[in-house]
Backbone as XML, in Angstrom:
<?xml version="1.0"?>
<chain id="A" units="angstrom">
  <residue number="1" name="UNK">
    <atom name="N" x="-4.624" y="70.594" z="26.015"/>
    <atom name="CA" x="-3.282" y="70.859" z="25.573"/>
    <atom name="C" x="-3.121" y="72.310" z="25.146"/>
  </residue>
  <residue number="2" name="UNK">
    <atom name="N" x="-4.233" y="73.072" z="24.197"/>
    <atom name="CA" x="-3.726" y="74.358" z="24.008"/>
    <atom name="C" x="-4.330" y="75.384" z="25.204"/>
  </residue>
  <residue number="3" name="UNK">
    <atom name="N" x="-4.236" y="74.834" z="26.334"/>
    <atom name="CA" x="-4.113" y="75.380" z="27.725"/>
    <atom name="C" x="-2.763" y="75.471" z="27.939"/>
  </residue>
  <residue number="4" name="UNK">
    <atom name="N" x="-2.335" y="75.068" z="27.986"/>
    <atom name="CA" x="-0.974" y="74.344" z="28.133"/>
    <atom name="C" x="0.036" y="75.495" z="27.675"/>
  </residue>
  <residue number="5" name="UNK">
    <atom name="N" x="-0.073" y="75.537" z="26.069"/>
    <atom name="CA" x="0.395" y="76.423" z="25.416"/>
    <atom name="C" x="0.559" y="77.687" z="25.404"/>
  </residue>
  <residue number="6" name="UNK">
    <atom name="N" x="-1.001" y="78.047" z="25.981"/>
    <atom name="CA" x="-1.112" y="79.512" z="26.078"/>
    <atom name="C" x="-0.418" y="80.242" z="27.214"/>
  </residue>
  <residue number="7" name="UNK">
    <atom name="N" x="-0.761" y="78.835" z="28.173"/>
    <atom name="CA" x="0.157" y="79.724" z="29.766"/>
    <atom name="C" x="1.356" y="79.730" z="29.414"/>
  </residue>
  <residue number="8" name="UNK">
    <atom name="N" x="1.795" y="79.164" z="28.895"/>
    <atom name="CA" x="3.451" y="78.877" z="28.569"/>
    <atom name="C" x="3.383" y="80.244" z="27.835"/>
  </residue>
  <residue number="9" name="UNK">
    <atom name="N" x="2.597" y="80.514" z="27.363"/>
    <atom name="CA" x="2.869" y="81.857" z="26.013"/>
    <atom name="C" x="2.369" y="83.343" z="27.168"/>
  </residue>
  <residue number="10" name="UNK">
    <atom name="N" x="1.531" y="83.261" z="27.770"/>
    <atom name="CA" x="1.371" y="83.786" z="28.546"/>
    <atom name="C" x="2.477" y="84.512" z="29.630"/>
  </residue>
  <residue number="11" name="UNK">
    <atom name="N" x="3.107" y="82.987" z="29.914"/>
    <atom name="CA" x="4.124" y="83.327" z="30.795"/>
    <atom name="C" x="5.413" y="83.751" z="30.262"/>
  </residue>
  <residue number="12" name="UNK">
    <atom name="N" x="5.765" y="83.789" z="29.164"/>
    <atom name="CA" x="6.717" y="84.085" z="28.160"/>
    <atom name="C" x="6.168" y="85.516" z="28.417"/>
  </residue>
  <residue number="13" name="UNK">
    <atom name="N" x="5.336" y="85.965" z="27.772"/>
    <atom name="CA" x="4.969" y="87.293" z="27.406"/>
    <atom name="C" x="5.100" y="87.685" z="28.757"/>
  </residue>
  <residue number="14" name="UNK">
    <atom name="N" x="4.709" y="87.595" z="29.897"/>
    <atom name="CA" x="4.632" y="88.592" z="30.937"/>
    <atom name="C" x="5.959" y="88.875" z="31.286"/>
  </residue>
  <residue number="15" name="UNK">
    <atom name="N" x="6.995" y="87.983" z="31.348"/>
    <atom name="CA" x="8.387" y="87.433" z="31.427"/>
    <atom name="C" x="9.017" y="88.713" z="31.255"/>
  </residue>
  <residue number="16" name="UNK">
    <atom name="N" x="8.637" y="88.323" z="29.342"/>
    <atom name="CA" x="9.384" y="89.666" z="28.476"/>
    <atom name="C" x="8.719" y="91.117" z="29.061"/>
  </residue>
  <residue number="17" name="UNK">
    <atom name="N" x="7.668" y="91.158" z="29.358"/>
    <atom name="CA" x="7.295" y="92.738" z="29.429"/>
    <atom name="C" x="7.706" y="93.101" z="30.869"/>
  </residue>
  <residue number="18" name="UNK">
    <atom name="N" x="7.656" y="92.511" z="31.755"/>
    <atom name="CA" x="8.352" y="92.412" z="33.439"/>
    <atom name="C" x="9.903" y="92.884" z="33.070"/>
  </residue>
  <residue number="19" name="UNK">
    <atom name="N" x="10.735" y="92.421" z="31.997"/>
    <atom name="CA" x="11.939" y="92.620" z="31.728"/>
    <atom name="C" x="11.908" y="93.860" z="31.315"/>
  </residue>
  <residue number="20" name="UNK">
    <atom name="N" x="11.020" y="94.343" z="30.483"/>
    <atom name="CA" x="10.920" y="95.564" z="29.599"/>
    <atom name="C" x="10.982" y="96.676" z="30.532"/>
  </residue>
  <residue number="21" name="UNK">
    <atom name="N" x="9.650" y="96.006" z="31.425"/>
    <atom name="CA" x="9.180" y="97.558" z="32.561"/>
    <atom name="C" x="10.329" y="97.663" z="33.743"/>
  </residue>
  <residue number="22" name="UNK">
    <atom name="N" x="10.855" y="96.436" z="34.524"/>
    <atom name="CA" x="11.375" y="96.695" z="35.885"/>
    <atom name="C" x="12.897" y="97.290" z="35.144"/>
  </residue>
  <residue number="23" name="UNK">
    <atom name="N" x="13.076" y="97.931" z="36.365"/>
    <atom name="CA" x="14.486" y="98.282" z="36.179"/>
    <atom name="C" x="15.689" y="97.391" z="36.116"/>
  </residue>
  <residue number="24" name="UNK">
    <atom name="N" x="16.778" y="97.669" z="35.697"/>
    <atom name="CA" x="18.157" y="97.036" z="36.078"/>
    <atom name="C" x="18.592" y="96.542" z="37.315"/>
  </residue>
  <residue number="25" name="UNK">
    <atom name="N" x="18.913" y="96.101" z="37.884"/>
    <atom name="CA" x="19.568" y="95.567" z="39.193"/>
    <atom name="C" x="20.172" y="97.069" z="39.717"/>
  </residue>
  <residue number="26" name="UNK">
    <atom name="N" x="21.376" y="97.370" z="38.927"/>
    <atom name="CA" x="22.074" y="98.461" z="39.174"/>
    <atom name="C" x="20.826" y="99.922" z="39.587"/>
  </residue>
  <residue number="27" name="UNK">
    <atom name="N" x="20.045" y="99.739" z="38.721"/>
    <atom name="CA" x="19.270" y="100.996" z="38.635"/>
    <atom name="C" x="18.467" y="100.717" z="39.968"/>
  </residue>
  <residue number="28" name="UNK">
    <atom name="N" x="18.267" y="100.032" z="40.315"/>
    <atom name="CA" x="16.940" y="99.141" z="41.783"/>
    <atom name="C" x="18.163" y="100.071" z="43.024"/>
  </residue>
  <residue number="29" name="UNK">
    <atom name="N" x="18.940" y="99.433" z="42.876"/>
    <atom name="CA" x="19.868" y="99.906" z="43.971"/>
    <atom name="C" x="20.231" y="101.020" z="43.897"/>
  </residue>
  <residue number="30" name="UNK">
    <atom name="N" x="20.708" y="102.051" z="42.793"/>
    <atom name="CA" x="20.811" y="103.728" z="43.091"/>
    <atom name="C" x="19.361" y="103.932" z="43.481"/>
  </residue>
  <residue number="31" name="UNK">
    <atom name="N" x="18.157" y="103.673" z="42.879"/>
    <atom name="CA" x="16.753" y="104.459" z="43.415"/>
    <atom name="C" x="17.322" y="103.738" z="44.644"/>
  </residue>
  <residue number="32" name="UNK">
    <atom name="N" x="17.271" y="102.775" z="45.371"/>
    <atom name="CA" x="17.040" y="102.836" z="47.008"/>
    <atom name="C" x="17.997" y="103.795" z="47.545"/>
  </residue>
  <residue number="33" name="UNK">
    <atom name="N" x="19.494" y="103.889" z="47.081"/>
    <atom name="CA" x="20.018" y="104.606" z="47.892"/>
    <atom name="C" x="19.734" y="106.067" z="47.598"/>
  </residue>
  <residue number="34" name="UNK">
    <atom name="N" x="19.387" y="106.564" z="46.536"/>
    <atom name="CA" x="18.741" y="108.019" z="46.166"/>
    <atom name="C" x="17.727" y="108.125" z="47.424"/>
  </residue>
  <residue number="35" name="UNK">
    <atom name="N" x="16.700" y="106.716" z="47.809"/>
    <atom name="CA" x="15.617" y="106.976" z="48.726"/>
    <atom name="C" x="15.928" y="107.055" z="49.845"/>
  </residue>
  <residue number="36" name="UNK">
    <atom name="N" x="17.086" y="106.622" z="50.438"/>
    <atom name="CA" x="17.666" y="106.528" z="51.758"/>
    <atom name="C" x="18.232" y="107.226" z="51.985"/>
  </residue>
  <residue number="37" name="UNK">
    <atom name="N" x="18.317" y="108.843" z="52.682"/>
    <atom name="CA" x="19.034" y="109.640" z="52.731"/>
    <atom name="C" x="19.541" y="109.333" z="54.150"/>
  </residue>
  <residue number="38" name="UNK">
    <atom name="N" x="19.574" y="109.111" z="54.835"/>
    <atom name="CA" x="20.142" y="108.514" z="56.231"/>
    <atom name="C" x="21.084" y="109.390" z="56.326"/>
  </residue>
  <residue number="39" name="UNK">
    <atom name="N" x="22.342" y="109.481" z="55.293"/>
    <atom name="CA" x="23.652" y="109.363" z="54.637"/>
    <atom name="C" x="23.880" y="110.662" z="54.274"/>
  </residue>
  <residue number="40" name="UNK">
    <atom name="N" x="22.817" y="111.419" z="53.985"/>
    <atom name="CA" x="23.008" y="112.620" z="53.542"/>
    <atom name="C" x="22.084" y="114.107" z="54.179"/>
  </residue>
  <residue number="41" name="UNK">
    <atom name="N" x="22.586" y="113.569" z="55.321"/>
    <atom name="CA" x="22.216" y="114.952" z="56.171"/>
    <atom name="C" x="22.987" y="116.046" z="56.837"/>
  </residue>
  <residue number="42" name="UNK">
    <atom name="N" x="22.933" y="117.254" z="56.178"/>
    <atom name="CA" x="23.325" y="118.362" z="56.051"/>
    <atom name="C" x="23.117" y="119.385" z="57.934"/>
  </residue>
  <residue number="43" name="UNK">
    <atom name="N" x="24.291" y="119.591" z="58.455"/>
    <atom name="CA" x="23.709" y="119.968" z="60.230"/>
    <atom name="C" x="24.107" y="121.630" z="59.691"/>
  </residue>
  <residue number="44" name="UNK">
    <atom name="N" x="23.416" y="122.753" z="59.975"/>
    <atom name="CA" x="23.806" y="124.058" z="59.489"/>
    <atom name="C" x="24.062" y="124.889" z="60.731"/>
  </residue>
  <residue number="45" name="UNK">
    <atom name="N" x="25.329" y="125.647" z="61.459"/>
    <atom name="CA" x="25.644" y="126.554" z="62.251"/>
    <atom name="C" x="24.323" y="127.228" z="62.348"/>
  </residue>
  <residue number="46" name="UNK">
    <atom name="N" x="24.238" y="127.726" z="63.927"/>
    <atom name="CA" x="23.104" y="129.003" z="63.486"/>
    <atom name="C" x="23.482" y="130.002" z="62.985"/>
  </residue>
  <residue number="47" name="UNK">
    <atom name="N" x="24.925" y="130.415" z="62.806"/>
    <atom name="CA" x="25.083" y="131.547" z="61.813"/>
    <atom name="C" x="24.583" y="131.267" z="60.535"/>
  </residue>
  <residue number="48" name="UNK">
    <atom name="N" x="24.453" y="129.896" z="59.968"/>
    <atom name="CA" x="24.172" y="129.614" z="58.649"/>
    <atom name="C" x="22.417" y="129.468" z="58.123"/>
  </residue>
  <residue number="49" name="UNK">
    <atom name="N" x="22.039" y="128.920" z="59.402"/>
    <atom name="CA" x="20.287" y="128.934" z="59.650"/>
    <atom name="C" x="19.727" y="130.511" z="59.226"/>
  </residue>
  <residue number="50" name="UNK">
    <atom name="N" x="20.539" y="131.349" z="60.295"/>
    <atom name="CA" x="20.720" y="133.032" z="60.464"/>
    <atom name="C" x="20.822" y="133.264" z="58.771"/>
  </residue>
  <residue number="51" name="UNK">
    <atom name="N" x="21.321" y="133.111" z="58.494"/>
    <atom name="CA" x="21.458" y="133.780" z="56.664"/>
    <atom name="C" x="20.802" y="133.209" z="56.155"/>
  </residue>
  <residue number="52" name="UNK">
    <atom name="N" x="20.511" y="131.831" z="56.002"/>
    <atom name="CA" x="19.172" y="131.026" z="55.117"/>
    <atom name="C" x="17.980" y="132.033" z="55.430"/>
  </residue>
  <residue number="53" name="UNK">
    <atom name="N" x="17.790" y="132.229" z="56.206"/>
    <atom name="CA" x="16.304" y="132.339" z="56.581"/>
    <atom name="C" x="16.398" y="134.110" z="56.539"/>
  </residue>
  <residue number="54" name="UNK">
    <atom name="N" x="17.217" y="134.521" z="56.665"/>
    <atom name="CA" x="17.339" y="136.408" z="56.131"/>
    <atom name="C" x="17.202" y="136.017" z="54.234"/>
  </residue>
  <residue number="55" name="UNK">
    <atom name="N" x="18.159" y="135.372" z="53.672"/>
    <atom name="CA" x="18.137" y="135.184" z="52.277"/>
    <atom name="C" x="17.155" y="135.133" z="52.053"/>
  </residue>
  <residue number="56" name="UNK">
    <atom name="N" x="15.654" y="134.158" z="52.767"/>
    <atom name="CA" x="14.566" y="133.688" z="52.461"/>
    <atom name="C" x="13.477" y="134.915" z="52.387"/>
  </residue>
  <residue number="57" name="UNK">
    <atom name="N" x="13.987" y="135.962" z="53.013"/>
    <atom name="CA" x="12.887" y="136.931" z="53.271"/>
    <atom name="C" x="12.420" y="137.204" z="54.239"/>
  </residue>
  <residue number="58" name="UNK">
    <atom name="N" x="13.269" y="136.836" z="55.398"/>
    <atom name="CA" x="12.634" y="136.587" z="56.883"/>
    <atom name="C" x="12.830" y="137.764" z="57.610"/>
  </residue>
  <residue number="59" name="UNK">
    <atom name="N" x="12.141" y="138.771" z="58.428"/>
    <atom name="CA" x="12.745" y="139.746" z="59.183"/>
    <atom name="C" x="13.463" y="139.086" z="60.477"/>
  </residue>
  <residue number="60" name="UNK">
    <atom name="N" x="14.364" y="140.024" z="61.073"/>
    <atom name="CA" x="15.232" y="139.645" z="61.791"/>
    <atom name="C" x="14.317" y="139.270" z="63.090"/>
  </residue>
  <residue number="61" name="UNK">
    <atom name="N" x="13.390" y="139.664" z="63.286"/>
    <atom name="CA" x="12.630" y="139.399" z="64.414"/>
    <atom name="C" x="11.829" y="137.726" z="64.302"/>
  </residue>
  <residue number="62" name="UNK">
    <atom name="N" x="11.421" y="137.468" z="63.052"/>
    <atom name="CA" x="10.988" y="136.429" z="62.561"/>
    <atom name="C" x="12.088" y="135.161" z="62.952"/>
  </residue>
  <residue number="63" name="UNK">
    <atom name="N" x="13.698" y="135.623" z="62.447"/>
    <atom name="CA" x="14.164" y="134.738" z="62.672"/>
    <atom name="C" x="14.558" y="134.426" z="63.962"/>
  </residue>
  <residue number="64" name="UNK">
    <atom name="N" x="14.730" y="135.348" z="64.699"/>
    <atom name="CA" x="15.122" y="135.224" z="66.319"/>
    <atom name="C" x="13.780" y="134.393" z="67.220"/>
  </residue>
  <residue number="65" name="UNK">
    <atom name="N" x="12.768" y="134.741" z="66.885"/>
    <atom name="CA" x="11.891" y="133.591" z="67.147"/>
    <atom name="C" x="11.373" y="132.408" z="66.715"/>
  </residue>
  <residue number="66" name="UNK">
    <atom name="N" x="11.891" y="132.012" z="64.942"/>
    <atom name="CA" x="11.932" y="130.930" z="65.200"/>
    <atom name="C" x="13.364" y="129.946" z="65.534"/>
  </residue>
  <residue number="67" name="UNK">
    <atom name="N" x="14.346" y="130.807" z="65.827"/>
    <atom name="CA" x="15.473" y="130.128" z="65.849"/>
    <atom name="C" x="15.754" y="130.086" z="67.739"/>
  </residue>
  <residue number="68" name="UNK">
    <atom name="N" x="14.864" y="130.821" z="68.162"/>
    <atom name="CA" x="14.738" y="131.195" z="70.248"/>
    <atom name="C" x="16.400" y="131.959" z="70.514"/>
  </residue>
  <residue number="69" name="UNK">
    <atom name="N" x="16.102" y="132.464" z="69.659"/>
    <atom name="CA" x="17.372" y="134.062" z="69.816"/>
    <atom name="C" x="17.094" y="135.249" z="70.093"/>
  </residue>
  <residue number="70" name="UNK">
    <atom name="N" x="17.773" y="135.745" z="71.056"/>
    <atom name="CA" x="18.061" y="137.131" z="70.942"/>
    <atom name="C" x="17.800" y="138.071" z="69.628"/>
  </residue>
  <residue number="71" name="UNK">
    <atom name="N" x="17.247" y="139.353" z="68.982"/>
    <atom name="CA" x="17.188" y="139.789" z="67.889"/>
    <atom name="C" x="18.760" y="140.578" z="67.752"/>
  </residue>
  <residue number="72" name="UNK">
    <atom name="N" x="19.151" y="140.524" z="68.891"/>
    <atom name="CA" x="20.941" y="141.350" z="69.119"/>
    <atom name="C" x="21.771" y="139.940" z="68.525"/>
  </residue>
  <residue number="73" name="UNK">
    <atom name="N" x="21.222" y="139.044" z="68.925"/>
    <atom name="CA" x="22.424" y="137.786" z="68.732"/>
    <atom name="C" x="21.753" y="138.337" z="66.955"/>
  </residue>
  <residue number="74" name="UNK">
    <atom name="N" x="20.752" y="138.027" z="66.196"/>
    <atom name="CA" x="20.790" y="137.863" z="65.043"/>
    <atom name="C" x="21.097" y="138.542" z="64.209"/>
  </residue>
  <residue number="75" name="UNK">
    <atom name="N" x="20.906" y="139.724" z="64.767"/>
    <atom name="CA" x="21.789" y="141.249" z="64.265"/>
    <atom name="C" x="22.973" y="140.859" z="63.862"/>
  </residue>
  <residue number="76" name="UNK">
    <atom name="N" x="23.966" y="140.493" z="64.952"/>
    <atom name="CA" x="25.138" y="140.159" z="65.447"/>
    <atom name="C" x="25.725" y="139.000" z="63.715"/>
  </residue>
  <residue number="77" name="UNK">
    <atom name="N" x="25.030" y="138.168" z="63.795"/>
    <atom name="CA" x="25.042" y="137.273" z="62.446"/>
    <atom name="C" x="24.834" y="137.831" z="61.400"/>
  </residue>
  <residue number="78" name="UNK">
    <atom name="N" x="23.846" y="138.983" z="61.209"/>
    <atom name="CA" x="24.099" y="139.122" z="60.144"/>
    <atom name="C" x="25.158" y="140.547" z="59.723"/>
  </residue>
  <residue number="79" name="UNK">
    <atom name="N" x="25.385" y="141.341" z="60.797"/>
    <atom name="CA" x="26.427" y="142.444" z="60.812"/>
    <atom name="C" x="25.769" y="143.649" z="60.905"/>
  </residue>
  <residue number="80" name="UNK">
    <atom name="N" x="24.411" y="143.475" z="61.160"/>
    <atom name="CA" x="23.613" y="144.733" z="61.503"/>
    <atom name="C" x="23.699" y="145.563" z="62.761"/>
  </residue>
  <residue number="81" name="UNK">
    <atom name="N" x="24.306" y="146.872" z="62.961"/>
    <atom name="CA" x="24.592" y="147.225" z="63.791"/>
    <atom name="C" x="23.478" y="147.998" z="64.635"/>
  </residue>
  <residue number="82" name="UNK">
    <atom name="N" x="23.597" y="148.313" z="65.627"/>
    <atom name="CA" x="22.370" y="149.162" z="65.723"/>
    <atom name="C" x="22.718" y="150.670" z="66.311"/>
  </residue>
  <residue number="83" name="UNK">
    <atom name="N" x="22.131" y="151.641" z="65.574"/>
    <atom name="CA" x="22.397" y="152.960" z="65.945"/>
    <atom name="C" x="21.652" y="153.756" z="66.939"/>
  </residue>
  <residue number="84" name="UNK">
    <atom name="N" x="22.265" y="154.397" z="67.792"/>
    <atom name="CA" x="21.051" y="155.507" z="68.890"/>
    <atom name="C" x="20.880" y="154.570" z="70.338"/>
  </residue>
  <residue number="85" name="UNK">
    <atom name="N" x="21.506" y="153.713" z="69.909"/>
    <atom name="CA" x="21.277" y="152.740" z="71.712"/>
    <atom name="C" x="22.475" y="153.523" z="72.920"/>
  </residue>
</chain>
């Protein structure tokens, strides 16, 4: 019998601390949708790639190859003209 008791007390206690630790219902469902970005993907112009990646520190040659541009097209984006041509 005080088998009995203890699981019962046992199972009480895990009950309560399962309640304590897991989250809210509400809260379960923002973390999944926080985790699911599916929903939240951002598409950037290459003029806009073109300035990220100059902002970043990138030389213009850097970015024309990793973006498979022209270094005139990237010029061109960012307003760099070129002199003596």
């Amino acid at each position: 019998m005080s088998n009995a008791i203890s699981s019962a007390l046992l199972t009480g206690a895990a009950a309560a601390d399962s309640r304590a630790t897991a989250p809210a219902q509400p809260e379960r469902e923002a973390e999944q949708r926080a985790s699911d970005n599916s929903g939240d993907t951002v598409t950037l112009t290459v003029a806009q790639q073109v300035y990220q990646l100059y902002n970043k520190g990138q030389e213009v040659s850097q970015i024309a190859t990793t973006l498979s541009l022209p270094v005139r097209s990237v010029n061109n984006y960012l307003g760099i003209t070129q002199s003596g041509a």
